[in-house]
N, C-alpha and C positions, 0 to 999 in steps of 0.2 A: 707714429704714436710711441709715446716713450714706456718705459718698464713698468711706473708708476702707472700706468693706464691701466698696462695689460693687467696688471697683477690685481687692480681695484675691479675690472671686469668680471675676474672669474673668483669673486669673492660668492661665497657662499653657506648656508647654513645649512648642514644636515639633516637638523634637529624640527625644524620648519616643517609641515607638512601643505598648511593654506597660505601662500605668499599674498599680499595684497599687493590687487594689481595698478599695471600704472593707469593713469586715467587721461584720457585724451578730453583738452578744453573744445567744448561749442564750438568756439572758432579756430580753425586752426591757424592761420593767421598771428592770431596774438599768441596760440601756445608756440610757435615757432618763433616770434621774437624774443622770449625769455631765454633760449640757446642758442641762436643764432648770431653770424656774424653783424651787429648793429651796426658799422661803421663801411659795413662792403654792401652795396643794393642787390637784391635778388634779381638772376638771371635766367629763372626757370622755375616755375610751378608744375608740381608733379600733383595730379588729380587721381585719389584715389578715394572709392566708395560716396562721390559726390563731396571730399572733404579735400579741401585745395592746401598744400606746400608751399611757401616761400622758398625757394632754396636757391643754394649755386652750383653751378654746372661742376667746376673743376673737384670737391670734396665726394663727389657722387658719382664722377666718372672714374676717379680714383681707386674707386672700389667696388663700382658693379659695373659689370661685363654689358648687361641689357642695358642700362642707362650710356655704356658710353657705345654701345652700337647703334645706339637708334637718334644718339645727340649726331654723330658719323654720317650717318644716312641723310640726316638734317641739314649737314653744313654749312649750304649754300644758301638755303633758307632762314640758316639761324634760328633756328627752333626756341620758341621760349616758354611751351605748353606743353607737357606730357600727361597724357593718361594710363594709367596702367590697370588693365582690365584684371579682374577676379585675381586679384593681387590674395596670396592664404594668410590670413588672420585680422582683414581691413586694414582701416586707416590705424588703429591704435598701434599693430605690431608692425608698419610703416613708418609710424615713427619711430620706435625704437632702431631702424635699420639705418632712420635718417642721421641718428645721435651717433650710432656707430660710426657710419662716414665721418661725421664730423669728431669725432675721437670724443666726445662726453660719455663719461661715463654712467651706466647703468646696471643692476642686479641682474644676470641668466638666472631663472630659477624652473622648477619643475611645472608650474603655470603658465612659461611660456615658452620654455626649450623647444618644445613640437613647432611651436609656431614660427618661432624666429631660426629654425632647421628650416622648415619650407621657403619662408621666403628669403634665405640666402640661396637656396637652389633656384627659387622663382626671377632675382637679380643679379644670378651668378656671380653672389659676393664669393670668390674661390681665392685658392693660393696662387692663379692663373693672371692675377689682377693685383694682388698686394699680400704681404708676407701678413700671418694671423690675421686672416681675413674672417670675416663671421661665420664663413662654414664650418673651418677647424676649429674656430671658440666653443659652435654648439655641439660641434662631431666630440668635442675632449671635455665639453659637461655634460654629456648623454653620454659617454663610457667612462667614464671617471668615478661620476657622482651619482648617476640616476639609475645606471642597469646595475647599480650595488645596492640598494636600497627601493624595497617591495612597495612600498606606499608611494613612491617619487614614480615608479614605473604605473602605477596603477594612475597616479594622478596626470601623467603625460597619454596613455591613453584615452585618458575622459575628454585629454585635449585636443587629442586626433581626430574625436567623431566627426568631427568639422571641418578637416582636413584633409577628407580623403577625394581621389585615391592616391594624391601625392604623398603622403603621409604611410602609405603603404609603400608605394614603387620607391621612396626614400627607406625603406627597410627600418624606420626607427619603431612601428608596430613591431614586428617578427622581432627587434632586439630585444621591445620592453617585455611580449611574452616567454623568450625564452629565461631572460633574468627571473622573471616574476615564478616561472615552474622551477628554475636552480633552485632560486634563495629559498622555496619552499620546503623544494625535498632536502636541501642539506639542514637549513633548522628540524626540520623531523627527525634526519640521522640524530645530529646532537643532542636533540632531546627528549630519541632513544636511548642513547648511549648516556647521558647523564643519569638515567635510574634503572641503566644497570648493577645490580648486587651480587656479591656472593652469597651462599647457600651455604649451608655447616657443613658440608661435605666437598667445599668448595669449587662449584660450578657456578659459572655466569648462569641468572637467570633476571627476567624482565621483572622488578616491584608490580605489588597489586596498585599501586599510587597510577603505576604508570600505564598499566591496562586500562583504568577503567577514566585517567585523566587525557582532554585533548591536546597535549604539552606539543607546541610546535605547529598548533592548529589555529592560531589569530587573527590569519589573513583570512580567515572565510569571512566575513563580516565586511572587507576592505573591498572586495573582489564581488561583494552586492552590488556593487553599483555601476560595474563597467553595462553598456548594453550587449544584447545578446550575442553577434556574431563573434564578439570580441570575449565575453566570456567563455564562449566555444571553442575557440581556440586555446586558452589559456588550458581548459579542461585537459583537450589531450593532450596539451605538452606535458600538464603532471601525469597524465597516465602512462607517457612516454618514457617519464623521468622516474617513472615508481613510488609515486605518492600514493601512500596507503590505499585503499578503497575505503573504508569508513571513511577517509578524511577526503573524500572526491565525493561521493554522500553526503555525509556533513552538509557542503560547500552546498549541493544542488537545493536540499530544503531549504538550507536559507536563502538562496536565491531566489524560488519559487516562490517565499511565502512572501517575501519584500515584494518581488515581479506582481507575481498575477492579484494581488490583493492591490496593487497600485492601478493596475492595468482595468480589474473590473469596475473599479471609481470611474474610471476615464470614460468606460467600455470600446476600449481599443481591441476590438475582437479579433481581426486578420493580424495583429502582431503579438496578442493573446495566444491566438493557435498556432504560432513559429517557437514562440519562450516554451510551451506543452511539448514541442514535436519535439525540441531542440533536447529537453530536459531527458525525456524519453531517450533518444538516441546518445545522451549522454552516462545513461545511468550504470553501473559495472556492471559486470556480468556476475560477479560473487552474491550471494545470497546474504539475507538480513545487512544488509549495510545501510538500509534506509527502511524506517518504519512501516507497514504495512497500511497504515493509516493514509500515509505520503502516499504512495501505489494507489489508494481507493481515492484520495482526494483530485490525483493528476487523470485517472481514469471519467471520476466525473466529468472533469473540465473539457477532457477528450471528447467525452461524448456531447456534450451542449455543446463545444465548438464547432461538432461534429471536422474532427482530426483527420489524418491520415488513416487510412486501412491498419498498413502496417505499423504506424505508432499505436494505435489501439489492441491488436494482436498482441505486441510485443508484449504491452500491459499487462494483459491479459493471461498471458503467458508466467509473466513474476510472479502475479498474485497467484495464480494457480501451484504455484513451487513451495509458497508457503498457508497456503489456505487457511490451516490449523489453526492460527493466531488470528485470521480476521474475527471478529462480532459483526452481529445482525449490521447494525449501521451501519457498516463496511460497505453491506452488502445492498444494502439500500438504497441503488444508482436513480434516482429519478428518470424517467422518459421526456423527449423532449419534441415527440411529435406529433403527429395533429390529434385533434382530441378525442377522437376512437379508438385513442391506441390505449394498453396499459397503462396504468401508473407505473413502476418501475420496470424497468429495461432485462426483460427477463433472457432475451438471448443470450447480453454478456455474460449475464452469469451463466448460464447451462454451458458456454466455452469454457469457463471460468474451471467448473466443474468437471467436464469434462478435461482438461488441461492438467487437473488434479490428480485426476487418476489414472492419466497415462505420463506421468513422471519420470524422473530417472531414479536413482537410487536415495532411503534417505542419507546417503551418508556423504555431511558437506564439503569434506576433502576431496572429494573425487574430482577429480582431471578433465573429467569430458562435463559437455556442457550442463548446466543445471534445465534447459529448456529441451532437450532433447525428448521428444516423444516417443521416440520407437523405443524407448529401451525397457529392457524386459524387467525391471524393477518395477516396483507399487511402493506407493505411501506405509508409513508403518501402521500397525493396528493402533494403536493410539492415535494418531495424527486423522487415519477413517472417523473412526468414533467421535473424534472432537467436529469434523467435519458433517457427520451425520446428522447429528444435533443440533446443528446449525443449518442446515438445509432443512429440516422439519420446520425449527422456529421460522424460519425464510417464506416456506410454505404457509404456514399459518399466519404469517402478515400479509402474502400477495392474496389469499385466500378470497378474502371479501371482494377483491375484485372485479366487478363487473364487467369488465372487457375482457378477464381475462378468460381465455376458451380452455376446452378440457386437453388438447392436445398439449398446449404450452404447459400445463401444470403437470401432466403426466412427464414431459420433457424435463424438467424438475426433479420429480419426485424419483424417474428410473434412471438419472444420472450418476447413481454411486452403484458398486456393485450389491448383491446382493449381503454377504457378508458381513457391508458395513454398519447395519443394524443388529442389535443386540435387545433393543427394546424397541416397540412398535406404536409407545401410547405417545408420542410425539404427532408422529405420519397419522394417527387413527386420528387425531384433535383436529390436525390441517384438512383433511379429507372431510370432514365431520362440518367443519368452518363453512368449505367448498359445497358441501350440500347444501346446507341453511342456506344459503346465499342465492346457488343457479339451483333452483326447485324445478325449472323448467326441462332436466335432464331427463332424454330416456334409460328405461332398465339397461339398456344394454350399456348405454354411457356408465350410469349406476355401479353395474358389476365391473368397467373397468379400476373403476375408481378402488371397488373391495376387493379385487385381484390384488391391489397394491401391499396388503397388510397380512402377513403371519399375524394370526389370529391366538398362534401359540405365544407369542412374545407379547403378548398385551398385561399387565399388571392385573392387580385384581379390580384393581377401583377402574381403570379403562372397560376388561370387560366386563364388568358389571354395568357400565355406563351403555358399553354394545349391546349388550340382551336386552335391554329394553329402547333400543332405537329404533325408530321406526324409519330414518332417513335411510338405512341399510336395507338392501336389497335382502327379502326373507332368508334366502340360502344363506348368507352373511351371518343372520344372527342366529340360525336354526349352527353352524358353524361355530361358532362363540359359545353355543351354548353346549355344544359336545365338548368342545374342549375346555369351557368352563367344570362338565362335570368330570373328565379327566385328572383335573386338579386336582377335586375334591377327593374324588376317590384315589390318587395319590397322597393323598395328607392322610387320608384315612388309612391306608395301607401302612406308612409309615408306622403312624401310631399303633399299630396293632402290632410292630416288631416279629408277626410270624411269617414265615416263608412260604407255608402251604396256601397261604391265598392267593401268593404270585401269580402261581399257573391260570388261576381260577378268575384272576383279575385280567390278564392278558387274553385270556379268552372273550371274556364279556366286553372290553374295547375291543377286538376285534369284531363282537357280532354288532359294535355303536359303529364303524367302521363302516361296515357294509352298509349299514340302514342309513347313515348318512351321506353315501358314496353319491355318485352320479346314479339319476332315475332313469329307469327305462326308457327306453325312445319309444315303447308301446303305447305308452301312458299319454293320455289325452294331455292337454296343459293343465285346464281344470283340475282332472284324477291329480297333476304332478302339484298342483299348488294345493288341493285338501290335501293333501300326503304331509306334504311340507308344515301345514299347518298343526295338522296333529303331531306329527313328532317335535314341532317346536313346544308344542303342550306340556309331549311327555316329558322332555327334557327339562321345563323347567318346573315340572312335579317332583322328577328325580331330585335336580337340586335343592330344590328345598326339601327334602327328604336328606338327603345326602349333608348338606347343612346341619342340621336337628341330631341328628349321629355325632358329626364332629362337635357340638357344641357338648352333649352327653360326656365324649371320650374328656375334652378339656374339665369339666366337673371333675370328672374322677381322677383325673392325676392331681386335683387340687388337693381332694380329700386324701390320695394315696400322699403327697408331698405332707400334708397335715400328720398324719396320723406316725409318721418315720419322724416326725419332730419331737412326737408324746410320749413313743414307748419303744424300748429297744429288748424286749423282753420273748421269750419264746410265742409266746402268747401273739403277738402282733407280727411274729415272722408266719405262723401258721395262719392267722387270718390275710397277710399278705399274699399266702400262696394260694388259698381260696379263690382271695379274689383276681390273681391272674391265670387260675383258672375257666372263673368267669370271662373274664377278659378276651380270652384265648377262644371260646365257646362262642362269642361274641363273635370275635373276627370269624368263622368259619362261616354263622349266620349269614354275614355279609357278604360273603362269596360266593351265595349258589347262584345258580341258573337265572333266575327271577332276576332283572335289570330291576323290576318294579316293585320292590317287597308293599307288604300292605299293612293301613296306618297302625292296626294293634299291633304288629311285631313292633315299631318305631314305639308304643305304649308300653310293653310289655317289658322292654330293652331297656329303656327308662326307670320302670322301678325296681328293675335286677342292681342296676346303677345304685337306684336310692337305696336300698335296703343293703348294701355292698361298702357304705357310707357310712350309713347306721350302722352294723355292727361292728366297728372298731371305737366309737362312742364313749 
């Protein structure tokens, strides 16, 4: 073959991404006379894929090793039929092998490099048989042209899927991977290193353009489309090669959402649950590099494929690192087993939760692992609290439940520590839900349920919602209702600004203290439930008693706010000191012995008020 050959062979276009291919005619017969020699009769048909050759022996022994050991073998016979079994890339990339021999020339391009690689190893076209023989043309455009350019490699792998495992044991996969992880991470260096700036004090420091820009990150979209083992591999070689972790991230949600959004049309489930497992075991170990969204949606999928053990842990384990950021619908796994079971999958979560709370440290520099559990760090108070909140609302949707038992809900509800409530009308709402629903609970069930709730941390409009529930077990709301009047008489106390009632008031919760305490074991049940009954009476006589005062006290700081608007005169300083006189005479009232004063004092108190109003007039 002359120079003009070679040179037209290994023409090519960089720029090219989809070559069009060559097309092999119906017959192959007639597509062989249009290159063939017309004037020399064929001496051998070579049978490949059911699609028969014309050809001749001497341009095909010339330059494949198989074709002239088996014409060898033949000789005596004179062989004039050859088959060549599971030939890589059929009849089309056949012929191009056959044009080769015969020196016609045709395009190498990135659509069929792989192919026409294998089948120079499969007819031992080598330099062993004739000088620039087909293997070194495809071996010097696969290192030349193709492992230099990212989308040429990506495209000879899509060629390979079909090609294996020859297309492996030829090592042209493992070349186009490790090119395809270079070319990536040195365009990141570069465009790193393009928006670097100086600073007025001139230091190298990274632009905000280039923090929050994915510069260097285009192939993730290219790299959607290899299949999975093969994008597997690709993965760690960037992790090898130190491609960012966001941009190893990046790459995995766009894979997953193309993948599994393809794959549920199909319902290809057994290779649905490898792309889930795959993605999983591929994911970095740095925290937030991939949305928490991402984390809740591959855990669903986990669980309806029902996954691996330890891909679901693993999950389970991320999500739990950052909890703080999920929402309810995060949280909202569906169940996917037989239909006695919950509606949503409460175990993962209680891992979930539990995972959360035995954390490492929050601070995301740290060196050791982000999943480690033993480590004597906790979540920050913030991060609790956002979680708390979220696990109440969580409660309060599984609530209605009907499958769901009180154990699993209790599992729930004592999964955070104690601390991480600050407010309680969340947990009182859920619990509250959980009764209306399973009515068929025992008392004792009952009380585990209002064990659950500091009764001190309930708002006003929650326990006010509690004293009159009747779905609470009596103690509960006999409970509610002391520390509702606690309140009151702390608001009360406030407003009277004197100290001498302190003492007087600490004493009187202490004797609310006792009478509220645990009952005698002496006490019949009966005795112990009229007990309960009456002091739920008294209690809520007090309060309204105790109300009726504070409504009083607020009148009068209106009229005192009024009256310091009207007059700035001695006149109005001496009726001001009367009446916090009165005032003072007041608070003392309030603080004797008597838990129950009686309704004329609450009369008599009132028109001291009013007449205290009127004379500044």
């Amino acid at each position: 073959m002359d120079k003009h050959h070679q040179h037209l062979l290994l023409q090519h276009h960089q720029h090219l991404h989809h070559h069009q291919k060559l097309s092999l005619a119906k017959s192959s017969r007639q597509s062989c006379s249009e290159w063939i020699f017309r004037d020399v009769p064929s001496d051998i048909t070579i049978e490949v894929n059911g699609g028969n050759f014309a050809l001749h022996k001497f341009p095909l022994v010339s330059r494949s090793g198989r074709i002239r050991r088996i014409v060898a073998e033949h000789r005596d016979s004179d062989i004039s039929k050859v088959e060549l079994l599971n030939l890589p890339g059929g009849a089309e990339i056949f012929e191009l092998a056959a044009k080769f021999c015969y020196g016609i020339n045709f395009e190498i391009t990135s659509s069929n490099v792989a192919q026409l690689f294998c089948v120079s190893d499969y007819l031992e076209m080598t330099e062993e048989y004739s000088k620039d023989n087909l293997a070194s043309r495809t071996e010097e455009y696969l290192e030349s042209i193709v492992c230099k350019n990212l989308e040429m490699c990506v495209e000879v792998l899509k060629q390979s899927e079909n090609l294996l495992p020859l297309a492996d044991e030829l090592n042209i996969i493992s070349r186009c991977i490790d090119a395809i992880a270079s070319k990536a991470c040195a365009e990141q260096i570069a465009s790193s290193f393009s928006r670097l700036e100086y600073s007025s004090s001139g230091r190298l420091h990274m632009s905000r353009q280039a923090k929050s820009s994915d510069g260097g990150d285009w192939w993730i979209e290219d790299l959607s489309v290899l299949r999975i083992d093969f994008y597997q591999r690709v993965m760690n070689a960037m992790k090898c090669r130190g491609v960012r972790p966001e941009s190893i991230g990046a790459s995995l949600v766009s894979y997953a959402e193309r993948e599994l959004t393809r794959r549920s049309e199909t319902g290809h489930h057994e290779h649905e649950q490898t792309i889930v497992e795959t993605i999983v075991a591929l994911l970095p170990v740095e925290k937030l590099v991939v949305p928490i969204s991402f984390l809740f949606g591959l855990l669903r999928r986990a669980v309806m494929l029902d996954t691996s053990v330890s891909s679901r842990l693993d999950l389970e384990r991320r999500i739990g690192s950052q909890l703080d950021m999920a929402t309810l619908d995060d949280l909202l796994i569906p169940s996917f087993r037989h239909a006695g079971d919950t509606l949503f999958e409460i175990d993962t979560v209680h891992r979930i939760l539990v995972n959360f709370s035995q954390q490492g440290g929050d601070d995301s520099e740290d060196e050791e692992s982000v999943f480690e559990c033993d480590s004597p760090h906790s979540p920050s108070q913030s991060a609790m609290f956002k979680v708390a909140k979220l696990v109440d609302s969580y409660l309060a949707e599984i609530a209605p439940d009907a499958n769901l038992d009180l154990a699993k809900f209790l599992l729930i509800a004592e999964a955070l520590p104690l601390h991480a409530r600050t407010l309680h009308d969340g947990l009182y709402r859920a619990i509250d839900l959980y009764l209306k629903v399973h009515q068929g609970l025992s008392d004792s069930d009952k009380k585990k349920l209002s064990k659950l709730i500091d009764f001190q941390k309930l708002s006003q409009e929650a326990g006010a919602h509690a004293a009159q529930n009747e779905r609470l077990p009596l103690q509960s709301i006999v409970q509610v209702l002391y520390f509702e009047q606690l309140k009151l008489r702390s608001s009360l106390c406030s407003s009277y600004s004197d100290e001498e009632a302190k003492p007087k008031q600490h004493q009187q919760q202490q004797s609310w203290r006792i009478n509220s305490g645990a009952l005698s074991a002496a006490m019949s049940p009966k005795d112990n439930y009229a007990s309960l009954r009456r002091e739920n009476r008294e209690l809520k006589l007090e309060l309204a008693r105790l109300r009726m005062r504070l409504n009083d006290l607020e009148k009068e700081h209106i009229c005192m706010k009024r009256d310091m608007h009207r007059s700035h005169s001695r006149k109005f300083m001496s009726s001001f000191s009367k009446k916090m006189g009165k005032l003072s005479f007041f608070g003392h009232s309030s603080s004797r012995g008597s838990s129950s004063p009686s309704k004329q004092s609450f009369r008599t108190d009132s028109k001291v008020m009013d007449r205290t109003c009127a004379s500044t007039d």
